[in-house]
RODO-2510 file (C-alpha; in nm, 4 decimals, decimal comma):
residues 516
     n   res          X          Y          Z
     1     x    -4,3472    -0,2997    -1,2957
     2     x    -4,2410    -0,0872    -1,5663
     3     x    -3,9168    -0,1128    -1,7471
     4     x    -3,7415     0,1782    -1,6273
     5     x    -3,7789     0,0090    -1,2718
     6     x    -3,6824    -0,3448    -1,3591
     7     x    -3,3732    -0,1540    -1,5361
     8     x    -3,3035     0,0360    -1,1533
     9     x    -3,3479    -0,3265    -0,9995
    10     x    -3,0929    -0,4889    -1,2857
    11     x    -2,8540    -0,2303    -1,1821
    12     x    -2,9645    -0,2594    -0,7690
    13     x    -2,8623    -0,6246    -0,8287
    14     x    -2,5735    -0,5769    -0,9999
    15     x    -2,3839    -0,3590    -0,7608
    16     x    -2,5124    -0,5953    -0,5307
    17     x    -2,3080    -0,8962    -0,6862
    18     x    -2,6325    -1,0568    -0,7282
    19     x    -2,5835    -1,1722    -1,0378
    20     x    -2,8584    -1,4692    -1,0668
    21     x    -3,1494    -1,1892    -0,9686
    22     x    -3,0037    -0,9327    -1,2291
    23     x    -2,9804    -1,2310    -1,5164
    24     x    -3,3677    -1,2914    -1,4526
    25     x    -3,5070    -0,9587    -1,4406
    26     x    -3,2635    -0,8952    -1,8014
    27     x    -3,4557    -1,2275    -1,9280
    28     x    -3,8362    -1,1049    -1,8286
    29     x    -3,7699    -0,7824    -2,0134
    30     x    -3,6520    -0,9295    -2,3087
    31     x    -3,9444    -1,2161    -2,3686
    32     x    -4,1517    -0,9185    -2,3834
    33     x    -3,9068    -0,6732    -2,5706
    34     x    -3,5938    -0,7446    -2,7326
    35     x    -3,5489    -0,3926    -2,8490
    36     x    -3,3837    -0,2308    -2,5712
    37     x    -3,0245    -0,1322    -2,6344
    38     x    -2,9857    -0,0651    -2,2196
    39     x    -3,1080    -0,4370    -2,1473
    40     x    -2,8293    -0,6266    -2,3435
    41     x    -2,5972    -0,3985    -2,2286
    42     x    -2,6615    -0,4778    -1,8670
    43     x    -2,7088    -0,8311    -1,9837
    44     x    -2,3459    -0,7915    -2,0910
    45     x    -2,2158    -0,6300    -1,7827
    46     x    -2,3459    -0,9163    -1,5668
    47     x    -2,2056    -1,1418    -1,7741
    48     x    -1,8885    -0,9933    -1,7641
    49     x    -1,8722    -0,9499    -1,3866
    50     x    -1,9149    -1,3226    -1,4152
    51     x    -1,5817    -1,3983    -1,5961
    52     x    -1,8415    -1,5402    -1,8776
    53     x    -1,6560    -1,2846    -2,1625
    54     x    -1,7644    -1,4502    -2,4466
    55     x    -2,1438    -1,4159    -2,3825
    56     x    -2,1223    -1,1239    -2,2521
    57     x    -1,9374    -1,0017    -2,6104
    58     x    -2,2752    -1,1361    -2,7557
    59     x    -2,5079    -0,9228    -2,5765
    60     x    -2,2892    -0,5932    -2,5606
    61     x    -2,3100    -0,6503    -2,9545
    62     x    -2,6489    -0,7174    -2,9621
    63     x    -2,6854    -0,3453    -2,7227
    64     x    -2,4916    -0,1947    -3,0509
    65     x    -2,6556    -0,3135    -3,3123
    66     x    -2,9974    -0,1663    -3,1478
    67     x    -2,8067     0,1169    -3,0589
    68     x    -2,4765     0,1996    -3,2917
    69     x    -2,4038     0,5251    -3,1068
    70     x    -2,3907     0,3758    -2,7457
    71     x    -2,0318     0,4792    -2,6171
    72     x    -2,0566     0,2678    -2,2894
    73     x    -2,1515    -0,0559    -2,4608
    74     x    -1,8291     0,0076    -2,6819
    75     x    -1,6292     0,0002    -2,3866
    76     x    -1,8102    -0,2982    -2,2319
    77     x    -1,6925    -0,4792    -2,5070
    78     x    -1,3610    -0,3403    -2,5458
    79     x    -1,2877    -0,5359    -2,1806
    80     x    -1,4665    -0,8452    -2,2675
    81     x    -1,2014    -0,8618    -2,5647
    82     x    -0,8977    -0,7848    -2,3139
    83     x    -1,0134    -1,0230    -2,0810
    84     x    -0,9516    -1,2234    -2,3475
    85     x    -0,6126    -1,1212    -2,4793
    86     x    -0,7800    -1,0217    -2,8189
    87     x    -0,6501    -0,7167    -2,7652
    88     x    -0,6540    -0,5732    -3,1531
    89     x    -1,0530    -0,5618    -3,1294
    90     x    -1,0014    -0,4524    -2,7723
    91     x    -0,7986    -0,1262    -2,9370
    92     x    -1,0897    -0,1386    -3,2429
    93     x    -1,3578    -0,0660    -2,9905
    94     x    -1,1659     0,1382    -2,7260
    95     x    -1,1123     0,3853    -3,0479
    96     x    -1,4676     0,3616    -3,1421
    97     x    -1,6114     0,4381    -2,7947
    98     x    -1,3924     0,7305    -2,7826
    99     x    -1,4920     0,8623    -3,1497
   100     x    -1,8330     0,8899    -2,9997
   101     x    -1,7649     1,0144    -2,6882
   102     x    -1,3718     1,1065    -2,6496
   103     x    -1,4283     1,2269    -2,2783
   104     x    -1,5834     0,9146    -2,1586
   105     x    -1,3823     0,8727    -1,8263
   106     x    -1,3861     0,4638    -1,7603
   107     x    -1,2789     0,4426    -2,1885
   108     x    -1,0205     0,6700    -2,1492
   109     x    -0,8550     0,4625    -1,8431
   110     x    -0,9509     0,1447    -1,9569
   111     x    -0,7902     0,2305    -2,2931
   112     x    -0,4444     0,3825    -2,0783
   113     x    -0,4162     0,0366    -1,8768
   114     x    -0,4502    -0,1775    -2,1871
   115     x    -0,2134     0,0335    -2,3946
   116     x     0,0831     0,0166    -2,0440
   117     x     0,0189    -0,3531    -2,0809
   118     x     0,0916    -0,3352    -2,4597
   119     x     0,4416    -0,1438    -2,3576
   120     x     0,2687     0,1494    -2,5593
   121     x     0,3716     0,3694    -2,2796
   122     x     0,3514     0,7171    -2,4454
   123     x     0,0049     0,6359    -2,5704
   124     x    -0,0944     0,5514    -2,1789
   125     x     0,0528     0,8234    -2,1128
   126     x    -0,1282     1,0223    -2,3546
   127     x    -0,4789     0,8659    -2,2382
   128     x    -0,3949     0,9314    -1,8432
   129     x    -0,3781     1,2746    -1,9438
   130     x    -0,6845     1,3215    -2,1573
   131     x    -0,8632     1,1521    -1,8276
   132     x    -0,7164     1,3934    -1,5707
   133     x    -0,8612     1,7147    -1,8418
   134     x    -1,2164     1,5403    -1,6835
   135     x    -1,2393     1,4618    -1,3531
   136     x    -1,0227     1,5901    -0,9679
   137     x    -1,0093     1,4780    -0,6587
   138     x    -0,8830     1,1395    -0,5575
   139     x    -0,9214     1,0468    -0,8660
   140     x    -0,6486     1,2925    -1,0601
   141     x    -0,4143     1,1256    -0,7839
   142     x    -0,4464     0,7922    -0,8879
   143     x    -0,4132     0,9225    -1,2770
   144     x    -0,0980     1,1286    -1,1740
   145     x     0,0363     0,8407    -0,9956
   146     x    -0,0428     0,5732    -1,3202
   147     x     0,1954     0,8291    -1,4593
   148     x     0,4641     0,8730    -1,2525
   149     x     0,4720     0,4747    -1,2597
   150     x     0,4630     0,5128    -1,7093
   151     x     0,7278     0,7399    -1,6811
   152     x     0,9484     0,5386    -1,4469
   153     x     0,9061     0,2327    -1,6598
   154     x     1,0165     0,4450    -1,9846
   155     x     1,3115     0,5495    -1,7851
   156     x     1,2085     0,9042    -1,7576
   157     x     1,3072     0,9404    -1,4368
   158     x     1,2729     1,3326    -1,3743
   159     x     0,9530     1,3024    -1,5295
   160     x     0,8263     1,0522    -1,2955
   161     x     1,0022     1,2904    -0,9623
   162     x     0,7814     1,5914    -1,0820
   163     x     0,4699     1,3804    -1,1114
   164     x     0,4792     1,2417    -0,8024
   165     x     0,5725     1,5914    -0,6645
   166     x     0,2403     1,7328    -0,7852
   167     x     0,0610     1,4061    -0,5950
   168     x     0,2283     1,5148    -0,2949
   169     x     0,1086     1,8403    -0,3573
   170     x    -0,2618     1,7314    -0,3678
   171     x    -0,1872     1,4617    -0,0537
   172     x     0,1100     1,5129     0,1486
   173     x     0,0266     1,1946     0,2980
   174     x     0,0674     0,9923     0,0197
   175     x     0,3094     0,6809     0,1060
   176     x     0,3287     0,5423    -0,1876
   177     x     0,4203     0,8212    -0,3585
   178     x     0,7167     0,8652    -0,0868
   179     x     0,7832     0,4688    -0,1457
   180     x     0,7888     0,4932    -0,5781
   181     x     1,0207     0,8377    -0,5150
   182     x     1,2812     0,6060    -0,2962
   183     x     1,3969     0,4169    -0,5846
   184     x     1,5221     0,7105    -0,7670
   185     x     1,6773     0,9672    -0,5162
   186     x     1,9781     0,9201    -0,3736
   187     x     1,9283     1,0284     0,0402
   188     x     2,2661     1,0807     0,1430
   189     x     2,2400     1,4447     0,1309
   190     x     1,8876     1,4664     0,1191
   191     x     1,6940     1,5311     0,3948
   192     x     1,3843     1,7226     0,2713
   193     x     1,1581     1,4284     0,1767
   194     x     1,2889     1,2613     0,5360
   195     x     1,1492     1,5307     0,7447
   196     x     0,8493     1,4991     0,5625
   197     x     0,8326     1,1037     0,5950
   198     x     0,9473     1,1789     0,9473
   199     x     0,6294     1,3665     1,0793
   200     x     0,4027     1,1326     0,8614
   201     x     0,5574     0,8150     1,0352
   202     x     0,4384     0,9389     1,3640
   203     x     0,0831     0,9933     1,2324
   204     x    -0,0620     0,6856     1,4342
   205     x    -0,3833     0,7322     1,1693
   206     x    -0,1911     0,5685     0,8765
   207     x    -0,3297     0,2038     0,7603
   208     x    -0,1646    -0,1224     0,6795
   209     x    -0,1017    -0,0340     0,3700
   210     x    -0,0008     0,3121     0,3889
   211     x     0,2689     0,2110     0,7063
   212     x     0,3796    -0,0907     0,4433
   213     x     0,4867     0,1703     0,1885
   214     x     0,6178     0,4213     0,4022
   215     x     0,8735     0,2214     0,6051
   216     x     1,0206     0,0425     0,2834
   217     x     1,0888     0,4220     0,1638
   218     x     1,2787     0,5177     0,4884
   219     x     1,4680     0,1624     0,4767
   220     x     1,6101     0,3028     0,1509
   221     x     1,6277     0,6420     0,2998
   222     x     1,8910     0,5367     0,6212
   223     x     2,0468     0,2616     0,3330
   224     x     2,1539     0,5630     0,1418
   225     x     2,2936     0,7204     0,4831
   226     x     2,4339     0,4043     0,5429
   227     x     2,2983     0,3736     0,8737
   228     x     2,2463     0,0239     0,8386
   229     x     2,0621    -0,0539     1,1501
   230     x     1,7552     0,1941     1,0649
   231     x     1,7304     0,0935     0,7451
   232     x     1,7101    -0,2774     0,8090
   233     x     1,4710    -0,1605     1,1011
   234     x     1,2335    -0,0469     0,8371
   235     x     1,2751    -0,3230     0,6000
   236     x     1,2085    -0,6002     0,8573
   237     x     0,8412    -0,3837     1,0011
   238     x     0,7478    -0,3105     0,6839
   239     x     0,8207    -0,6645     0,5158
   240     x     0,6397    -0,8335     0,8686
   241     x     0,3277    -0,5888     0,8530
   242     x     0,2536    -0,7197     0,4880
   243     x     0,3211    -1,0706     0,5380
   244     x     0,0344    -1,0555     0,8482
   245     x    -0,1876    -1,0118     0,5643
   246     x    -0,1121    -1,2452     0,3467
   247     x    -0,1858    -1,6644     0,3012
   248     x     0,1151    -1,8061     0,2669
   249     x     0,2737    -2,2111     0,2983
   250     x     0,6570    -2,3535     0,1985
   251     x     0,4814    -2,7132     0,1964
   252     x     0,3059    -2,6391    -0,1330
   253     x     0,6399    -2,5524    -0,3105
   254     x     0,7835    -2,8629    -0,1469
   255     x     0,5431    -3,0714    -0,1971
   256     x     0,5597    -2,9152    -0,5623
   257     x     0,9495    -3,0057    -0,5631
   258     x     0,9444    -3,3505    -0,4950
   259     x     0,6565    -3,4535    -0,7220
   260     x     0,8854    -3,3180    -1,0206
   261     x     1,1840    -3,4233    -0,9791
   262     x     1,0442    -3,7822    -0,9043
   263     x     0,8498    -3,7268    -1,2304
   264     x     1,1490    -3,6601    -1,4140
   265     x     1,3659    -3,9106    -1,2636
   266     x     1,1693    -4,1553    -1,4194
   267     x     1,0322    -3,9887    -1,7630
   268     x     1,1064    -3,7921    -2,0172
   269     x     0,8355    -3,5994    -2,2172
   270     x     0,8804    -3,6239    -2,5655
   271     x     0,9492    -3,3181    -2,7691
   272     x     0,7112    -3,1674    -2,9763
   273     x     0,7509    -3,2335    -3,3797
   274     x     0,5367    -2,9779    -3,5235
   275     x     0,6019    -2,6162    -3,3025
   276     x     0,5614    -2,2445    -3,3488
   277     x     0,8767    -2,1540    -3,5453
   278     x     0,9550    -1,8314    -3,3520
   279     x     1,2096    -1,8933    -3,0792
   280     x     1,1674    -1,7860    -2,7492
   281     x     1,4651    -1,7129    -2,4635
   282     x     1,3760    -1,8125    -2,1598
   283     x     1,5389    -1,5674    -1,8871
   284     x     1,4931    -1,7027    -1,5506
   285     x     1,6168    -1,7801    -1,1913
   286     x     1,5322    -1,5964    -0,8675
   287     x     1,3897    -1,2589    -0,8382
   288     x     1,6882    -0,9855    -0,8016
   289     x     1,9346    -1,2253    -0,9577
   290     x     1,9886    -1,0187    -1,2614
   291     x     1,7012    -1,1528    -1,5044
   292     x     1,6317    -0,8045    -1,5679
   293     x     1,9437    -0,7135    -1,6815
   294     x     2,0284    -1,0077    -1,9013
   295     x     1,6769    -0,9614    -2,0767
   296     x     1,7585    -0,5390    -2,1485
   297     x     2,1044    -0,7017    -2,3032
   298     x     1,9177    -0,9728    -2,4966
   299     x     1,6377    -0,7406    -2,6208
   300     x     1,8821    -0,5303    -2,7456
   301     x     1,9802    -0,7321    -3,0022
   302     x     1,7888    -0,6184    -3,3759
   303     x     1,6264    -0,9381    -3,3872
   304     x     1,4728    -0,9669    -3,0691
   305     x     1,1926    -0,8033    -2,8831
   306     x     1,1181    -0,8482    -2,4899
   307     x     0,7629    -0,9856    -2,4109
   308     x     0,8766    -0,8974    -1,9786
   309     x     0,6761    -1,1245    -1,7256
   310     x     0,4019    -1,2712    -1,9053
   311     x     0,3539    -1,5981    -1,6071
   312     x     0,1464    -1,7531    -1,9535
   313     x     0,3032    -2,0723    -1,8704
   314     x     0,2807    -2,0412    -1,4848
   315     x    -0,0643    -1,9920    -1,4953
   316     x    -0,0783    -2,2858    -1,6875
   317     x     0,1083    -2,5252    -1,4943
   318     x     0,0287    -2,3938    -1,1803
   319     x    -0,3372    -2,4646    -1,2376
   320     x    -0,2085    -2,8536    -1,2949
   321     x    -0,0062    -2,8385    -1,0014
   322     x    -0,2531    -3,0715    -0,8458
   323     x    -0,2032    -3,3575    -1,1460
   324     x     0,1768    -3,3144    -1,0848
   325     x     0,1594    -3,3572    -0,7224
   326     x    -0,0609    -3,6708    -0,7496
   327     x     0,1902    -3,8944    -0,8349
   328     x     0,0020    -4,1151    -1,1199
   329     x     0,2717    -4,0384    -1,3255
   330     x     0,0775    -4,1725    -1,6420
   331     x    -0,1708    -3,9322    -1,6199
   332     x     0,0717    -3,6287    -1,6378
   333     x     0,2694    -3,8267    -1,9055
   334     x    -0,0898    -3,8361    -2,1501
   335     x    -0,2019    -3,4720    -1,9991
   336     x     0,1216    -3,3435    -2,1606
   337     x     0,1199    -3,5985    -2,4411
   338     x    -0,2205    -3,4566    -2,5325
   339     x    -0,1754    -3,0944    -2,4426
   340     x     0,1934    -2,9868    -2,5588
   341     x     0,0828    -2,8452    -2,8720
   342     x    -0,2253    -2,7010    -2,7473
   343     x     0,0184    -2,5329    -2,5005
   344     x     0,2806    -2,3920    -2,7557
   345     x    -0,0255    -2,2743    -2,9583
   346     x    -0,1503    -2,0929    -2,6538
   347     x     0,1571    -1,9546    -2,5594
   348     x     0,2174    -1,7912    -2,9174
   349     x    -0,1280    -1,7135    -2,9625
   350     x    -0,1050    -1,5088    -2,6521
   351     x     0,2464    -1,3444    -2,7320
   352     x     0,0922    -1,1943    -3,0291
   353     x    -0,1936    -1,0079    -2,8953
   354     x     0,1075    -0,8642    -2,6976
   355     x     0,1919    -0,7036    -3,0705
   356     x     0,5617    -0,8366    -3,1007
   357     x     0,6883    -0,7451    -3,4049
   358     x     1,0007    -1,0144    -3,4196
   359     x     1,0592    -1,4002    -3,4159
   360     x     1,2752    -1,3962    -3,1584
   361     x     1,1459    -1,3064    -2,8090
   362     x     1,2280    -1,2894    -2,5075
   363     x     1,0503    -1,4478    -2,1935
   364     x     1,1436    -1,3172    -1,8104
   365     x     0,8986    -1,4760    -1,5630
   366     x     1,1447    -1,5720    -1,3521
   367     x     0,9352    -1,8457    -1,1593
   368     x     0,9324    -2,0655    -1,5329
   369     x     1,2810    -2,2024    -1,3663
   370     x     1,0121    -2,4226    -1,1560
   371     x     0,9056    -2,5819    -1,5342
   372     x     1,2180    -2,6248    -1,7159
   373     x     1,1565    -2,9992    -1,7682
   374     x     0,7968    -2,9258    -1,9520
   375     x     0,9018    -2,6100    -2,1405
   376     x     1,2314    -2,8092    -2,2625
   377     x     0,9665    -3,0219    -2,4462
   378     x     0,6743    -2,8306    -2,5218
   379     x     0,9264    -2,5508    -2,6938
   380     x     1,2083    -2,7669    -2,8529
   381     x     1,3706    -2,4828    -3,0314
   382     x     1,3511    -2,2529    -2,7309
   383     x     1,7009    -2,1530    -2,5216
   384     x     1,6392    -2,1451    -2,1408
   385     x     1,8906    -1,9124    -1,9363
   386     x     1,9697    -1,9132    -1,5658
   387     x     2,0782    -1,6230    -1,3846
   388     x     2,2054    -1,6595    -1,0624
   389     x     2,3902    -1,4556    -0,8047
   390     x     2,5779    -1,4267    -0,4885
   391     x     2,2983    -1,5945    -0,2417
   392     x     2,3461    -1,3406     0,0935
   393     x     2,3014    -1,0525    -0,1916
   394     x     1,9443    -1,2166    -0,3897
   395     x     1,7966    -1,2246    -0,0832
   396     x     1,8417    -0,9152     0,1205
   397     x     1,7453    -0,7558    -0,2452
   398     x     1,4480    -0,9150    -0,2505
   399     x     1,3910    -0,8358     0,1489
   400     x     1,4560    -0,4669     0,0391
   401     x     1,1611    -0,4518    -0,2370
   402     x     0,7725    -0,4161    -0,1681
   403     x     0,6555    -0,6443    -0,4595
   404     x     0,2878    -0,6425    -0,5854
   405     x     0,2420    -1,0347    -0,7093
   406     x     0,0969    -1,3003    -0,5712
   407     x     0,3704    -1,5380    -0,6768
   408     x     0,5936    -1,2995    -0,3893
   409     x     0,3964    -1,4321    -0,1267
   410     x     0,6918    -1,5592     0,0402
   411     x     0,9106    -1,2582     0,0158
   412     x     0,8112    -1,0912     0,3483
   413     x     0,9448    -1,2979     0,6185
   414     x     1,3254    -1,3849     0,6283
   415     x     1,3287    -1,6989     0,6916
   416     x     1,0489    -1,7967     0,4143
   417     x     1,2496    -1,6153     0,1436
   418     x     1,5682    -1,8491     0,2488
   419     x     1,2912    -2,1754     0,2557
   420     x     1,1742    -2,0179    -0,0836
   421     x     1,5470    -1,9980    -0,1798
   422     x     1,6344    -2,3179    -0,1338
   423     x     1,3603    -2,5044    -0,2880
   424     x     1,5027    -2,3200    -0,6166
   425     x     1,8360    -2,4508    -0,5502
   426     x     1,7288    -2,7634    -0,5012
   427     x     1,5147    -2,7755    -0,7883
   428     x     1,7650    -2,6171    -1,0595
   429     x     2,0311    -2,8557    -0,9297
   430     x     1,8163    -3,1372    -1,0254
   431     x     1,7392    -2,9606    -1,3716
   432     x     2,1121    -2,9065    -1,4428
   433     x     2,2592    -3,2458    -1,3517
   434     x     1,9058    -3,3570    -1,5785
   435     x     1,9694    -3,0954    -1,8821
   436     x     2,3574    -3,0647    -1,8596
   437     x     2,3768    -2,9029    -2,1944
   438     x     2,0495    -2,7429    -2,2099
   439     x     2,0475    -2,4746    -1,9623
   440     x     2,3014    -2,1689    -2,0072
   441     x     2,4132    -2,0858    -1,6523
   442     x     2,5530    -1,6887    -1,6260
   443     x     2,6344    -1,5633    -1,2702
   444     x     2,5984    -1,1607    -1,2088
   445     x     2,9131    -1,1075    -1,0635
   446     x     3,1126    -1,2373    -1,3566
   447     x     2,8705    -1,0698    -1,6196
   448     x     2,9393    -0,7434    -1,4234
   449     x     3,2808    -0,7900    -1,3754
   450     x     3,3955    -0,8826    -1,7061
   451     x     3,0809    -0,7645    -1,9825
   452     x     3,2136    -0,7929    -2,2717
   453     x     3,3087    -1,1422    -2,2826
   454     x     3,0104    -1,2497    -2,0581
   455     x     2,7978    -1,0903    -2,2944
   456     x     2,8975    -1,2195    -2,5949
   457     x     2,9127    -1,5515    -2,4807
   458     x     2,5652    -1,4984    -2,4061
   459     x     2,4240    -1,3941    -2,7371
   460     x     2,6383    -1,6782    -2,9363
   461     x     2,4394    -1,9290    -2,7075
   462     x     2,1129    -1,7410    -2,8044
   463     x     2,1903    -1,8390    -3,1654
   464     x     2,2189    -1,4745    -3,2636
   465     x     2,4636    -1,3178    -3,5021
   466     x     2,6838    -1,0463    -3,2847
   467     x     2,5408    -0,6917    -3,2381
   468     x     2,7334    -0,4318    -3,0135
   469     x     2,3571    -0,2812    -2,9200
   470     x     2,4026    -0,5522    -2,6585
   471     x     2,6507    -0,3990    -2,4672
   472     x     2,4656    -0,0502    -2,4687
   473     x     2,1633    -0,2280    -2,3361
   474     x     2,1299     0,0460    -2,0875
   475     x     2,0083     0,2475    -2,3877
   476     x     1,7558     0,0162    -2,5141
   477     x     1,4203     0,1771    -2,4878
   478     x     1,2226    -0,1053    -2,3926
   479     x     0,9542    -0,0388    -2,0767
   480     x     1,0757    -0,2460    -1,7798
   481     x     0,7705    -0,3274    -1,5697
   482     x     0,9891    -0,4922    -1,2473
   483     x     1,1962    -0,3618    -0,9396
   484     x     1,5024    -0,3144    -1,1593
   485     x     1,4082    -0,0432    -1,3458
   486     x     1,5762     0,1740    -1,2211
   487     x     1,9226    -0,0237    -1,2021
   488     x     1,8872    -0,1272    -1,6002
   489     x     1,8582     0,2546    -1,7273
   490     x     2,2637     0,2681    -1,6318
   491     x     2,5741     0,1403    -1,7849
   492     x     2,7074    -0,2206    -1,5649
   493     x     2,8008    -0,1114    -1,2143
   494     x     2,9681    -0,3237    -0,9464
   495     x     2,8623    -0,1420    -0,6436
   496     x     2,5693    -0,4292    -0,5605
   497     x     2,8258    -0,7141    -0,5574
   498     x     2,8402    -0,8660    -0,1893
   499     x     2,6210    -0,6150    -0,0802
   500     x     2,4662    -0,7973     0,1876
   501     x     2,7971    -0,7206     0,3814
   502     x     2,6427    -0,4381     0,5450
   503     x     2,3205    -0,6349     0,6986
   504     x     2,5267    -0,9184     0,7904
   505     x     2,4994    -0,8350     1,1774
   506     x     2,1529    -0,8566     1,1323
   507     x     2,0792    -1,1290     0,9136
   508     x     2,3513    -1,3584     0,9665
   509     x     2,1463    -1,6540     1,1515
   510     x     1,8807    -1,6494     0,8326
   511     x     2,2154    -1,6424     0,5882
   512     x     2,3776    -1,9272     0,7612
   513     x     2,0386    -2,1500     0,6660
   514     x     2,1105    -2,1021     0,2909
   515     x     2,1408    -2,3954     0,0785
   516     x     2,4652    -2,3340    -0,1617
***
């Protein structure tokens, strides 16, 4: 067989996901030739499909030292390096596949994506568009919409309208451009996009998905009318149509629960000597308990920078979940005895391929309130804040909001956010009677209600010198990635407090199971 077909049969595998074929066929061809640029390339690509980056870096190399003017291999390795969160010679060879070639497509998006994740926004923004000067279709629609959602992140919010008006434009069905447009009109006088969502809500054509988005918009739609009913109509089949697709247990979390705080009753983990001098804030509590907003006040400050949700250290400890839940409570005592500063290393060496340019950061992954024992001791010069809020009003809010991470699994059923919601009670009861002194505790309706004070009570526990920024956080120009984007862009409000009021007739038997 000649090589041009073994390369057809590399590739034949390799869309295939049959990786073990496409490996061999790459190894015959190079025993007899180990000149071909396109080989090691592929070689690469396999690789890489495999999660195996750092071979795959090896061969994409080996594709560009045969072949220095190969765009594509460029790219390859450009992702290999993100995968790996080395994201400076990500950038190097993004910007050298796109001297080559500056309208390669998959570069140009690749090099967007990696620059939103950076918070480089008007750069991504600046890619999107140099990809939509190449290619139509279904295609400019998902670039438009990668926009819209840049835009709405930066706090541009007109910007993002009138790019999702000119997806509309090229689908009229599109839901989730309907669903990202909900969170910044006001519908009480607005009945233009309802029509529209109207007549697409009887289209009995529409998939999972596309129904999913669709009826969260009109919730907010009849919430704006305050017809209360509709709206939590909406919420409740759009929140139930998700969950049927999802994989989703309390007994993990409780399981989870007890193993710690038995841990912890009994131990204490040593804190680290020798740590990463930067300090890090730890923001964190339930979802839609203000973590948002107390991280756009921190961040504010000159000496601090926001890293957002990074889950770095839930990643980590949720892959040891199953050592914690074992109960041989010497083994997690010498895991973390022999790991802590490989941890802290990690966790630093990760923030800065993130590019933050101060010492003092930021940290918002509001599920770390499940490993306040281990980051207490892993990061002794850290400060770990809880936000908390009226309980009725955290959970419709999160009822209310079509997340997209897998740690929300339990968010689309009423009664699992309430058994989610009270394993975090339970558990940050246990860490505050533990840590009395170690855990600053603000509540949203007294930061709200009195700002000022709240908020510079919050920055002297931070360690920080005062700086009004703080209370003009709504000005701070950081990118805010989560469902409060919208609500951080404008000076402190009060109209959320005890908001829940007005879905009490519906969800008053889940409230009365809450744990307070």
């Amino acid at each position: 067989m000649k090589v041009g077909e073994k390369i057809k049969n590399i590739l034949k595998h390799y869309k295939n996901k049959d990786y073990n074929k496409a490996i061999s066929i790459c190894e015959s061809i190079v025993k007899i030739n180990d000149k071909i640029p396109e080989v090691f390339n592929l070689y690469g690509l396999v690789l890489q499909a495999q999660n195996n980056h750092k071979q795959a870096i090896n061969y994409f190399n080996k594709s560009i030292f045969l072949n220095s003017r190969d765009h594509s291999s460029y790219n390859n390795l450009a992702n290999s390096y993100k995968s790996l969160y080395l994201n400076d010679l990500a950038i190097e060879n993004f910007e050298k596949c796109l001297k080559i070639y500056p309208e390669y497509l998959p570069a140009l998006i690749n090099f967007a994506v990696l620059k939103k994740e950076l918070n480089e926004h008007k750069s991504a923004i600046h890619f999107f568009n140099e990809a939509l000067k190449i290619k139509d279709g279904s295609n400019k629609i998902k670039l438009l919409f990668s926009i819209a959602e840049c835009y709405k992140e930066l706090g541009a919010f007109q910007k993002s309208i009138q790019t999702l008006e000119k997806v509309l434009k090229l689908d009229k069905n599109n839901t989730a451009a309907y669903y990202l447009l909900s969170k910044f009109i006001n519908f009480k006088d607005e009945n233009t996009y309802l029509k529209e969502m109207e007549i697409l809500n009887n289209d009995h054509n529409l998939s999972d998905s596309e129904k999913i988005n669709l009826w969260f918009a009109l919730g907010k739609v009849f919430e704006d009318k305050n017809e209360y009913e509709k709206s939590f109509n909406f919420y409740k089949d759009a929140n139930h149509k998700k969950r049927k697709s999802i994989n989703y247990d309390i007994s993990y979390y409780n399981n989870l629960k007890v193993s710690i705080i038995n841990f912890f009753q009994k131990n204490n983990i040593v804190k680290l000597k020798n740590y990463n001098d930067n300090k890090i804030i730890f923001i964190c509590g339930m979802p839609r308990s203000g973590t948002t907003l107390v991280e756009q006040i921190i961040s504010s400050h000159n000496r601090v920078t926001a890293s957002g949700e990074t889950s770095i250290l839930s990643n980590i400890f949720g892959n040891h979940s199953s050592l914690l839940m074992g109960n041989n409570q010497d083994r997690i005592l010498n895991f973390f005895s022999e790991n802590s500063l490989s941890i802290n290393n990690y966790y630093f060496k990760r923030l800065k391929n993130l590019r933050l340019d101060k010492n003092v950061i930021t940290d918002k992954t509001v599920q770390n309130f499940i490993w306040i024992g281990f980051i207490r001791s892993i990061f002794p010069n850290s400060k770990i804040i809880h936000c908390y809020r009226n309980p009725k009003d955290t959970c419709l809010s999160i009822f209310k909001n079509n997340f997209d991470h897998s740690f929300m699994s339990w968010s689309y059923k009423e009664q699992e956010i309430i058994d989610f919601y009270n394993f975090y009670n339970d558990l940050m009861i246990f860490w505050n009677n533990k840590f009395p002194d170690e855990i600053y505790k603000i509540k949203y309706e007294t930061l709200i209600n009195d700002p000022e004070n709240e908020i510079k009570k919050l920055v002297s526990f931070c360690d920080l010198d005062w700086d009004p920024s703080c209370l003009n956080f709504h000005n701070n120009k950081y990118p805010v990635k989560t469902a409060s984007s919208t609500q951080v862009r404008q000076p402190m409000y009060k109209t959320s407090q005890n908001y829940s009021k007005n879905y009490e007739k519906f969800m008053s038997p889940i409230f009365d199971k809450i744990k307070t």
